[in-house]
C-alpha angles and dihedrals in degrees: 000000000000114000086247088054080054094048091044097052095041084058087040093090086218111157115269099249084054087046097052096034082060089051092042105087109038131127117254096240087055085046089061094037086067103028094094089048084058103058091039087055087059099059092035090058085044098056096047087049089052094054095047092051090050085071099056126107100220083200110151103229087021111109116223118248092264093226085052091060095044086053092046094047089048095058096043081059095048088048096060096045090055093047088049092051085067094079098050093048111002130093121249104265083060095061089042092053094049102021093094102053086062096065108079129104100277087049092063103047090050087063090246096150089048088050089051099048084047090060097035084048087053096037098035095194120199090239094067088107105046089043092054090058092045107058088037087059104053098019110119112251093227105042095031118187094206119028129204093267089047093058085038093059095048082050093057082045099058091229095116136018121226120302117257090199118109084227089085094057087049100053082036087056092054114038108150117196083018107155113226097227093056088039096050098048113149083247086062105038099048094047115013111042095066091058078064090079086042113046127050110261146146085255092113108012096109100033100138123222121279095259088061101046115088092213096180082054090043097048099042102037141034095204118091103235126230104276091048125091115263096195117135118286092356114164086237094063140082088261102061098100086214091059092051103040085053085042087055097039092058100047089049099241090126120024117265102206083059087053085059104048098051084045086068109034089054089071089073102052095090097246125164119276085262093055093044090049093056091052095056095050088047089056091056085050091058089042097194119226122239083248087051088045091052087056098055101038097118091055096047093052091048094061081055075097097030101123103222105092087219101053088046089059086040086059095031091057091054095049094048086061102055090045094057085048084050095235097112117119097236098194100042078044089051095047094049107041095071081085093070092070091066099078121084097230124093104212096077099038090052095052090042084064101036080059090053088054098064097037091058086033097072086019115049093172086079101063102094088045078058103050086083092064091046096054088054088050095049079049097052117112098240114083078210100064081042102056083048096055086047097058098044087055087047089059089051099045089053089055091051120013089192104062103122115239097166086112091044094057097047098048096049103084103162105061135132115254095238096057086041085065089056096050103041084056096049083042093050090230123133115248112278128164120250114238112290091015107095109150118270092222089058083072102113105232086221085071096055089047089058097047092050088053084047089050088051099046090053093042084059099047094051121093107267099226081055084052084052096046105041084046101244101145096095095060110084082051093045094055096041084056102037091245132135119250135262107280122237114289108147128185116242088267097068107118117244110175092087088066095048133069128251124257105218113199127232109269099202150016087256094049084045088044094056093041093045080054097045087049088052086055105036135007093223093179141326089260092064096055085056088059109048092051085046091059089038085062093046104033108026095100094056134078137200128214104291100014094156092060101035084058104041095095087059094041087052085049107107138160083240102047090045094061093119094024120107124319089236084069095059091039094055091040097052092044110033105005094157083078096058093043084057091052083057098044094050094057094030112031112212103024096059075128096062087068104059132041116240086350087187104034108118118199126186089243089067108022084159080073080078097061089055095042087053078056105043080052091066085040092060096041083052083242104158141179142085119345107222096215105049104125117243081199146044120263080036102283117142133193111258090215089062094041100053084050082054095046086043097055098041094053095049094049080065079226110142114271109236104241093210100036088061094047097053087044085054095053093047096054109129116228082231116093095017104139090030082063106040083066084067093046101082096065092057110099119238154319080019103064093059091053098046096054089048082052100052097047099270109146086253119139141199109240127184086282101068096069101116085060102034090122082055088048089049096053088048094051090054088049097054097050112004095190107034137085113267109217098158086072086064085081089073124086107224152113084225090075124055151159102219096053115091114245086014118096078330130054110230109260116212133203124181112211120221096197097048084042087056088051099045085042091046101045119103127248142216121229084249093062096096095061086045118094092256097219093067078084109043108036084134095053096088115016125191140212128241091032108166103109122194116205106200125116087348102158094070080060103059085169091068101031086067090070099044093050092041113037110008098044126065108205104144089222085078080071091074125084111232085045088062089041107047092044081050097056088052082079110017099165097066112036091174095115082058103047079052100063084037090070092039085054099048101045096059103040087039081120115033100104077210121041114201132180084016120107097207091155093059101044085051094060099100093070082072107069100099094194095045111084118249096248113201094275092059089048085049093047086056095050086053096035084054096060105041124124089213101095090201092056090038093052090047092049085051101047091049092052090049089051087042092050102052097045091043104255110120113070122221094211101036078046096054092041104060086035085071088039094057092045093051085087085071094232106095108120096217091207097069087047088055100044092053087050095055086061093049091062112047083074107069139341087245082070097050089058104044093048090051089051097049092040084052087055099048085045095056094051089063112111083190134355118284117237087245095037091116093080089060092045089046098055082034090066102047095045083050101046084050091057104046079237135144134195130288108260088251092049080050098055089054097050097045094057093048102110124187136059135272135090098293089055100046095056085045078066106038091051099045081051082060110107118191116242120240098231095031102183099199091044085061103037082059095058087048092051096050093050092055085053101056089036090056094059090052092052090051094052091044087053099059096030084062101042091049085054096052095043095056090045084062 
């Protein structure tokens, strides 16, 4: 075959199997004769596709010229012929560059892998192997290139050996409409079934529980019977891999010691909470014997540390077995079980010690092997575990008063003091406090005196329009009466640059070479794409010594050659593909579009594209200069002073004002540095002056007049007061302003709804549901008002345009973090869009112990912003975030409340409202509330009170007492106790009328017998505390406001 003959038959159209079957059979040396023709085919048909879609509209409602579309069909044809012909003729870093781009859905159904298998069968290249591995390591799970039949084939062919990647197990582990008979081959069964245990896979995703399972029918047949579920890939059916590796270990076709063995060992591979589940189901499929068990001591007690609850109570069980048959191997247990008290659930460590118990209760020679376990468990982080450790070495003291606990004593460092003073009695050593547990009382009230002078005098010597601001007023008042001060609630003018971190911007071409090719590699943070366009606008028209080489790796840098790179590339390129074709344009002038895919296509899912086509626009003009909206500040604030010097250069260059440039610039000024700017103001041409001064809080205002520019006057307007109503905007005549948008005349106004919540968290879910956009399933969740959007031209209305991208569209890009971010610096004076997704968020994965495609560190980053008020939504985010069973979520929504708490924040009484709000639904698991909370008020006293007022507050809101109510009366007791406090008079009438017994009802009485102490030391201390606090955030403001001032004076 000639290389025209190539050419001619990659432009022929013929279906892929005829196209391979004519490449099959060549020589090598005619393989490499053509091998250069065939890659020069690929960019050829690249670069005609590109012009043709060059051509296109990309107007939603506007119909493509017909002929356009033929052409364009033809060379998309011709393209993936070429590309296929790479494998026929080309080397390997060919077919790694282009394999990806055939695996989509139209591939397939083309017969293009089958196409592939049928040339690498023929040709038979040494690099088979590498390219197979390849392609299983970075293929996407759900649109494959090769499937399990297609590397199979090229097994049986001997073209290949078996894969190494990870990616074959997977595809081995889901194999829907999968016969038992092609799955279970010898070749599978000696060598693949056994990766099952070790690789991540959809192997046991879907295994049921035990009382749904029919074992005689599972271990005797393969066929689902009648009565069972037939549906692809059921567990039920022939298909579930859990149901045929039991099938074939009972029938003694693969060893089942061998089963169990990989069973156990699997917990410690590290999988995902569904993975981990299925296994444990699988192992009580497998029900072990106690001879089995025996066997596998070693590896049970093992998982005794094992960090997952379940699989502790997996291994605990067993052991427990062997223990009652009197086979268990008490010292190796003993030195192993002290593990079990390093996970934060209760369930394991109490039967852990349950089992103790039994053991030392027939052997009493055990019991200082023990003492170990027990010190972990006085250690643990629930009073609970503790009390019970306490009790069990109560039992043995009484057995035998001289059992030595000194060491006990002194190595358990973390426990309560009520349960220290038992223990120091049954130890013989005199009361002394733990580390970090003096005694509040021990406080000198001479000290407090002196703080609270100390809290007067810097009151005094702060500005008093700071005082006003940073809501200081209420203090004096709050000490002289014991209370606790005003929370934070400050007006739009409160600065906020002094609680957020400087952006500093890139100083030359080689420090914006090295960050564009980072950015190519890893989306570190939103912050980082704003400054690399940023640099790209200032920099773009200059070059360093060896620009050509230090760019090449950009340059090199294409949708199609980082079809395997990182995951950060595609998802810039789907959502705001003009930066990287900027990127591009910056190291190789004129093809800025070969970088990007559809650079200047806007969707309604990412309406923020606009802003950075508008710029790549100025890129590609060689327009360069300053960008407007390039933050000076993290979260996309940026200083007025230096925005209205930006405005001012660019307008007197007469070069065109980018119109979404200087929106998104209005919407980013900071509340810090307005009057100092409006000074500068005067001097900017118009219409500009008259809207930044409408901006910046001057009393400007738009007039019938100012139509051509009403989208500027709403950005300004947003600017000027985030959260209000702007009726000065009704003046303008447009359909661009309206009453009846959200974040338009009107702010959005949201409402979580408890009783939709119920439903959402209620709701079943298949084992699917983590890999579904969760919101598909919650829209009610949080509603807003005004809710009519109009699209169009939304892009000039980034307000809105927050809504539409966050919480009306579903593109599963919003479900990465910079994406959140970066939409969400777009308008940093109002989060409430984001608070918004937050609670969405965090209702429906309330009870996913691991929360996947789902950013809920980025959407809780308003609570943060530690000078920006918690608006209801945020209160209502930490009541979600509390009782989560997500510990990551849970830690986040803690350390936030803690945060919230000290600077003032965080309100006892709008906390312990929604609280009662949130739990109206009739969900909420008050041991996980009360767990977070433990861990709230070992912080401060300040905590403690705040938490005892907020829990007072729940409590009273009981028409009767919750099943689980005992967790709230229990910490209750002891925050109470430590501040010489007592309940409100409505938590006490609740209290007084509970009748019964039980635990629940013992601590209702012992807390309604509380009475609070006159001079209570700790109640005071907490009012100090919060001042400080409060105090803390103003100094701070009043620092950097004065040393800006002085720095600009110089």
């Amino acid at each position: 075959m000639t290389p025209d003959e190539l050419r001619d038959l990659c432009n022929s159209g013929k279906p892929p199997l005829e196209f391979a079957a004519a490449l099959r059979d060549l020589d090598e040396a005619t393989r490499k004769k053509l091998s250069t023709t065939a890659q020069e085919m690929v960019k050829e048909s690249k670069a005609s596709m590109r012009e043709t879609e060059a051509q296109f509209t990309y107007q939603s409602g506007v119909k493509e010229d017909p002929e356009l579309v033929a052409e364009h069909v033809a060379l998309q044809k011709a393209l993936r012929l070429s590309q296929l012909s790479l494998f026929a003729v080309g080397p390997l870093s060919a077919v790694k560059n282009y394999h990806r781009s055939l695996g989509s859905n139209d591939a397939r159904n083309e017969k293009l892998p089958e196409a592939i298998v049928i040339m690498l069968t023929g040709r038979r290249p040494d690099w088979s192997d590498e390219w197979v591995n390849h392609v299983l390591d970075n293929q996407e799970g759900w649109n494959p290139l090769l499937q399990l039949w297609h590397v199979r084939d090229l097994m049986q062919a001997n073209v290949i050996e078996r894969p190494t990647s990870d990616g074959y197990i997977n595809m081995l582990g889901f194999l829907p409409g999968t016969t038992y008979e092609s799955k279970c081959n010898a070749d599978i069964l000696e060598h693949d079934i056994w990766r099952l245990f070790e690789v991540d896979t959809w192997a046991f995703h879907t295994v049921p529980s035990l009382k749904e399972i029919d074992r005689e029918c599972w271990a005797s047949s393969i066929e689902p019977t009648e009565s069972e579920d037939r549906w692809f890939s059921h567990p039920y059916s022939n298909e579930g891999w859990p149901r045929t590796l039991f099938f074939l270990s009972e029938q003694g076709i693969i060893d089942r010691a061998r089963l169990i063995d990989c069973t156990l060992a699997a917990f410690w591979r590290g999988f995902g909470i569904p993975i981990v589940c299925g296994l444990l189901r699988f192992h009580d499929l497998l029900a072990p014997t106690d001879d089995e068990i025996v066997v596998h001591e070693a590896a049970y007690r093992e998982l005794l540390r094992n960090e997952t609850g379940t699989v502790v109570a997996l291994a605990i069980k067993a052991l427990g077995r062997l223990q009652k048959v009197k086979r268990l191997d008490v010292p190796a247990f003993l030195n192993e079980v002290p593990g079990v008290f390093n996970i934060s659930q209760k369930a394991q460590p109490k039967s852990a010690m349950s089992l103790i118990d039994r053991i030392t209760k027939k052997d009493a020679e055990h019991r200082m092997a023990a003492l170990p376990a027990m010190t972990a468990a006085l250690n643990h982080e629930h009073a609970d575990i503790q009390e019970q450790a306490v009790t069990l070495l109560s039992k043995w003291h009484t057995a035998d008063p001289t059992i030595d606990l000194t060491g006990v004593l002194e190595a358990a460092t973390m426990i309560a003091p009520q349960h220290r003073k038992t223990l120091e009695d049954m130890s013989g050593t005199s009361p002394t406090p733990a580390a970090g547990q003096e005694s509040l009382q021990d406080t000198p009230p001479s000290d407090l005196a002196a703080r609270e002078q100390a809290i007067h005098e810097r009151l005094a010597a702060l500005p008093e329009w700071i005082r006003t601001v940073t809501c200081l007023n209420g203090i004096p008042d709050a000490l002289s009466n014991g209370e606790l001060p005003p929370p934070f609630d400050p007006p739009p003018e409160c600065p906020v640059l002094s609680g957020v971190e400087p952006i500093e911007p890139i100083k030359d071409v080689d420090a914006l070479i090295e960050a564009a090719g980072r950015l190519q590699e890893h989306i570190e943070s939103a912050d980082e794409i704003e400054r690399v366009v940023d640099g790209i606008l200032r920099l773009g028209g200059e070059t360093s010594g060896n620009f050509e080489e230090k760019t090449a790796a950009i340059r090199a840098c294409k949708p199609e050659t980082q079809s395997d790179g990182p995951s950060s590339f595609s998802d810039l390129n789907t959502m705001y593909p003009s930066v990287l074709a900027m990127i591009g344009e910056f190291a190789s002038p004129g093809h800025g579009d070969e970088h990007a895919s559809s650079p200047s296509f806007i969707s309604s899912a990412s309406p923020f594209q606009a802003r950075y086509v508008e710029l790549y626009g100025r890129v590609k003009t060689r327009d360069f200069g300053e960008m407007l909206s390039f933050p000076t500040h993290s979260k996309g604030w940026i200083d007025p002073r230096v925005f209205v010097d930006r405005l001012q250069r660019r307008t007197q260059s007469d070069r065109p004002l980018g119109r979404l440039d200087f929106i998104c610039a209005l919407l980013r000024l900071a509340p810090d540095f307005r009057a100092e700017s409006l000074q500068k103001v005067e001097q900017l041409k118009e219409p500009y002056r008259r809207i930044v001064r409408f901006a910046l809080g001057a009393a400007e205002y738009p007039t019938e007049a100012d139509n051509d520019h009403v989208t500027e006057w709403l950005a300004a307007g947003r600017s000027r007061d985030p959260m209000g109503r702007l009726s000065e905007l009704e003046a303008l005549q447009s359909e661009m302003i309206r009453d009846d948008e959200p974040n338009n005349i009107r702010p959005a106004e949201f409402t979580w709804q408890p009783d939709q919540a119920a439903r959402t968290i209620g709701r079943k879910r298949d084992a699917f549901a983590g890999y579904l956009i969760p919101w598909l399933n919650a829209r009610g969740v949080v509603s807003f008002e005004p809710d009519a959007i109009n699209r169009t031209d939304m892009v000039e209305r980034p307000t809105v345009a927050l809504i539409m991208t966050l919480l009306v569209s579903t593109v599963r890009l919003t479900y990465v973090d910079w994406v959140q971010l970066l939409a969400a610096s777009h308008w940093p004076g109002n989060p409430e869009t984001t608070m918004a997704v937050a609670c969405r968020m965090l209702t429906v994965h309330l009870n996913d112990d691991v929360v996947t495609h789902a950013p809920l560190n980025a959407v809780m980053d308003p609570l943060l912003r530690v000078d920006q008020r918690w608006s209801d939504l945020v209160y209502v985010a930490i009541c979600l975030g509390l009782v989560s069973k997500n510990s990551q979520t849970t830690g986040g929504a803690v350390d936030a409340l803690i945060d919230g708490i000290t600077d003032g924040r965080a309100d006892a009484l709008r906390l312990g409202a929604t609280l009662v709000h949130v739990a109206s639904g009739g969900w909420m698991k008050l041991n996980r509330l009360t767990d977070a909370l433990r861990e709230v008020v070992r912080t401060s006293v300040l905590a403690e009170r705040v938490v005892g007022e907020i829990l007072d507050r729940l409590i009273a809101s009981w028409e009767s007492l919750p099943r689980d109510g005992h967790h709230v009366l229990s910490l209750q007791v002891e925050l109470l106790a430590s501040l010489e406090h007592e309940l409100s008079p409505q938590a006490r009438e609740v209290l007084s009328g509970v009748k019964g017994s039980g635990k629940a009802v013992k601590l209702a009485k012992q807390l309604c017998a509380m009475q609070s102490s006159p001079a209570s030391v700790p109640m005071k201390q907490a009012a100090i505390e919060a001042a400080e606090g409060r105090l803390a955030r103003a100094e701070r403001i009043d620092r950097y406001l004065r040393q800006a001032q002085r720095a600009s004076s110089d």
